[in-house]
N, C-alpha and C positions, 0 to 999 in steps of 0.2 A: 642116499644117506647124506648127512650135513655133516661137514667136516670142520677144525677148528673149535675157536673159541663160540662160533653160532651154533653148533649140536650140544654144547651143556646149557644154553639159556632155555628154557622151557617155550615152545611158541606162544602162550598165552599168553607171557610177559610181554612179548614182543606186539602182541595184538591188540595190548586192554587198548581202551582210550584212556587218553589228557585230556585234562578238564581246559576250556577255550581259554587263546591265550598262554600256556604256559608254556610255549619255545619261543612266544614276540619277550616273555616275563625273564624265560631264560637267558635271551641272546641280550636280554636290554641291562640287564645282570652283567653280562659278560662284558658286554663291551663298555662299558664303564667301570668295571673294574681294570680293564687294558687301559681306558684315558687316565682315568687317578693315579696308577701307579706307572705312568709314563714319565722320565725325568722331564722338567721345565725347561724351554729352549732359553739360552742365556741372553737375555736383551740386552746388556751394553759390556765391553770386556771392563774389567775391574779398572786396568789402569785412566780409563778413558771416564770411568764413575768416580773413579775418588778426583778427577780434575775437577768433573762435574761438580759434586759436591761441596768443594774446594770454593770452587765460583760463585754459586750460589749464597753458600756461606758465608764467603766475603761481603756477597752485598746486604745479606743479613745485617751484618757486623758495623758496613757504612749507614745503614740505613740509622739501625740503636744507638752509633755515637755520632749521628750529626746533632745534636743538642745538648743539650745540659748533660756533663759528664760529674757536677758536681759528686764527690762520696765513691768514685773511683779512683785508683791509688794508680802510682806512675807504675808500681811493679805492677800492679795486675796487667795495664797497659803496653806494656813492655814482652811481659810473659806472651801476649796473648799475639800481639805481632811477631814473635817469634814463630810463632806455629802456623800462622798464615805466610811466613817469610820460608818457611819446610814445605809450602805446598799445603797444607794440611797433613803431613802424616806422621810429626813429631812434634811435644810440645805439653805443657801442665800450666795451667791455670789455675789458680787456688783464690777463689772468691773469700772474702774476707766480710766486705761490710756488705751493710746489708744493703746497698746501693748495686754490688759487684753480685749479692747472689741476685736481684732484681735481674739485673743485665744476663747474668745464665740462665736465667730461669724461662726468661723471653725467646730468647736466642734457642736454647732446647727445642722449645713447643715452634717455634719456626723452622727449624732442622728437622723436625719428625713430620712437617706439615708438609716437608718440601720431600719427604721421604728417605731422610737421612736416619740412620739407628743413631742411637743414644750413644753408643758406642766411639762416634765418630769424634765426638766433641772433645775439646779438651780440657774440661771443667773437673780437676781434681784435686785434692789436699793430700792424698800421698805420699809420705816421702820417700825418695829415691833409694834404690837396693844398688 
């Protein structure tokens, strides 16, 4: 006599066939659902990214104002060295003319290209709480 949970299965269930194929279909299922939902190993620690980032962005930054800065303001200028003088991790920027949103605008699509989020920058009109 079969004891357990194997003496209620009927043996014929246990007999049919599977159509070919489907435990490579099963397990190829399975186990990619195990990779997908596996957390992401962390490639760099935060503090050592945002210097990165920081660096990068600077030479961003020397690259767009080694020329004609004409139609930029001393405060935007001012502002914007401040938040490079934080490191990068404080700091508002308020573009004004339309030379100044040119300059964020550049500066953006170089920071997303370099894999920085939008987030990072300091390009905001805001004001303070």
């Amino acid at each position: 006599m079969r004891k357990g949970l194997a003496a209620q299965v009927p043996l014929f269930i246990k007999l049919r066939s599977r159509p070919k194929g489907t435990t490579m279909k099963r397990l190829f299922a399975t186990v990619s659902c195990l990779v997908l939902a596996a957390p992401a190993p962390a490639q760099v620690q935060p503090d050592s990214w945002n210097a990165e980032k920081c660096s990068r962005y600077s030479v961003a930054w020397a690259q767009m104002t080694a020329g004609d800065m004409r139609g930029i303001s001393t405060q935007f200028l001012k502002d914007h060295a401040a938040f490079l003088a934080s490191g990068c991790l404080q700091g508002r920027v308020c573009p004004v003319s339309e030379a100044e949103y040119r300059l964020a605008d550049t500066l953006a699509l170089m920071a997303v290209a370099e894999g920085m989020a939008g987030s990072f920058l300091p390009f905001s009109c805001a004001e303070s709480e």
